[in-house]
N, C-alpha and C positions, 0 to 999 in steps of 0.2 A: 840700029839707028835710034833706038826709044831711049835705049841705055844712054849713048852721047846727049840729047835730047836732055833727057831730065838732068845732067851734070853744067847744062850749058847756062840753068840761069844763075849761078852763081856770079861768075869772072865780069859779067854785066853790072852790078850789084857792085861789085870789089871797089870797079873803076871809077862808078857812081860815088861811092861812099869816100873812096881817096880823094876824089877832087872835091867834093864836098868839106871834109875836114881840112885838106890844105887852105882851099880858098876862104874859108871860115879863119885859121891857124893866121891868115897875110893878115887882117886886118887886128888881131892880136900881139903879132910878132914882127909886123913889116917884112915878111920872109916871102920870095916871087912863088907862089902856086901854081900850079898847072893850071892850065884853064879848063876851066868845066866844060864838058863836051855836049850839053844842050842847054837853050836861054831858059828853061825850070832850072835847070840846076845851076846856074849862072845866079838867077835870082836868090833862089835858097841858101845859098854860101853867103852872098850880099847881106840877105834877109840875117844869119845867123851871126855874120860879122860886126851888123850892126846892134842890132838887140841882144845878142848874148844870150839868149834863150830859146829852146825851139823843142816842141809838143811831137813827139815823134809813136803812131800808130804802127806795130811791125802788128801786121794782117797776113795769119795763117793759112793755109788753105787746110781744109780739114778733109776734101772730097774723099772716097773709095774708090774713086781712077789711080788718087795716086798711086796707089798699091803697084800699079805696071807705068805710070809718067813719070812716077819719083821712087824709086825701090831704093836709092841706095840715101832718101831723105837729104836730098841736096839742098831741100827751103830751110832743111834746120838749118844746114853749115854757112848757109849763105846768110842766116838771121845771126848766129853767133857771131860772124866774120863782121855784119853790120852791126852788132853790140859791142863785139872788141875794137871796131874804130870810132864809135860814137863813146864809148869810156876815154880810148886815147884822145880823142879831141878835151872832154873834158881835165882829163890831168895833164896834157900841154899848156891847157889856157890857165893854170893852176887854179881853178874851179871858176873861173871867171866867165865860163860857157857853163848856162843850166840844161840840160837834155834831159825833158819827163818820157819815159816811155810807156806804153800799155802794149803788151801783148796780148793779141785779138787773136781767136778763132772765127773761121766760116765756113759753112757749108750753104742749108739752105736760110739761117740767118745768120747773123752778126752776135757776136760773143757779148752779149753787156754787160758781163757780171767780172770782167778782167780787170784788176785793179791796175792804176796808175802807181807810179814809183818813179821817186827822180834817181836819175842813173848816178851813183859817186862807187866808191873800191867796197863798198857796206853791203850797198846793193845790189851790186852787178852779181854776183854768184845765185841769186834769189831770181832775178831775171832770164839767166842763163837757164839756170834749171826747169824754168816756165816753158823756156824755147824748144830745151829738150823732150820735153814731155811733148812735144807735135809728134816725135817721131812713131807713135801708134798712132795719133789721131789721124787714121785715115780712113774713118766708117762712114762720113757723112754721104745719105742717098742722093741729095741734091748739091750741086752749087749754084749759089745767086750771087753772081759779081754786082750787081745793082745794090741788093738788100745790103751787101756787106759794107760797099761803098759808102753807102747812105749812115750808115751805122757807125762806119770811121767817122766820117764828118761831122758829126754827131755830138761823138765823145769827143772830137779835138776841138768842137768849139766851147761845150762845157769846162774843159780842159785848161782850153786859150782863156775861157773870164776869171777862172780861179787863179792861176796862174800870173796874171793881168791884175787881177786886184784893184787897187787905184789907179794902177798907172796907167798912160795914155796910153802906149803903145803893147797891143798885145802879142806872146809868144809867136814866133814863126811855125808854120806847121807843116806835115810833112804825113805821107803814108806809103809805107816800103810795104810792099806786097809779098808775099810769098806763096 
């Protein structure tokens, strides 16, 4: 059971991120999307269809549980699967969709030292290999979902005013957990 268990948060994750990118993709392409299967992610495709830009936190989990909840590193597969559809969203919209991402670790704190990177074809192999590299990090003694949280939010709104700049309207934002 542990083994299905740790495989299962992927295919959640997939579904999330497909209707995210379609629904983003309609307002780029007039093409009918699926509809997002919850009102956040209803909003978040809205949010990214409109602004064309969106701050995306992938939040590693670093614990030493995973060792026996994740053995076969399903949070990697499932953050690469989320960086191969957030690249294709942006080379459909032909860069006309911005996606910054930082790849976060946590255990009992929040990673702060992870740089941001806007995602294009340059970068994504730099990002990937960040992801990969979770697949040992799983020595952390503690997990603090609060610290970490707090720690996302954080960096995506430092994130969001850089990013934002002059303009009114800032970056959409967004934190896929792993």
């Amino acid at each position: 059971m542990g083994r299905n268990r740790a495989r299962s948060p992927r295919w959640p994750m997939l579904v999330t991120l497909v209707a995210i990118v379609f629904a983003a993709m309609s307002g780029l392409t007039g093409a009918q999307p699926p509809t997002p299967s919850t009102p956040a992610l209803a909003r978040l495709a809205s949010c990214i269809s409109g602004r064309q830009s969106v701050a995306i936190v992938l939040l590693m989990d670093e614990s030493g549980s995973l060792k026996e909840t994740d053995p076969d590193n399903s949070r990697v597969s499932a953050a690469i699967a989320a960086l191969n559809g957030l690249q294709g969203l942006v080379e459909r919209s032909n860069s006309k969709v911005r996606v910054d991402l930082q790849v976060a670790g946590f255990g009992p704190d929040f990673e702060a030292s992870a740089p941001w990177v806007q995602l294009d074809s340059s970068s994504a192999p730099q990002i990937r290999s960040r992801i990969e590299g979770f697949a040992s990090r799983n020595k952390a003694i503690d997990t603090d979902y609060a610290n970490a949280l707090q720690g996302a939010q954080a960096s995506l709104q430092a994130r969001g005013a850089a990013m934002s700049g002059s303009q009114d309207e800032p970056p959409c934002t967004a934190v896929m957990w792993f």
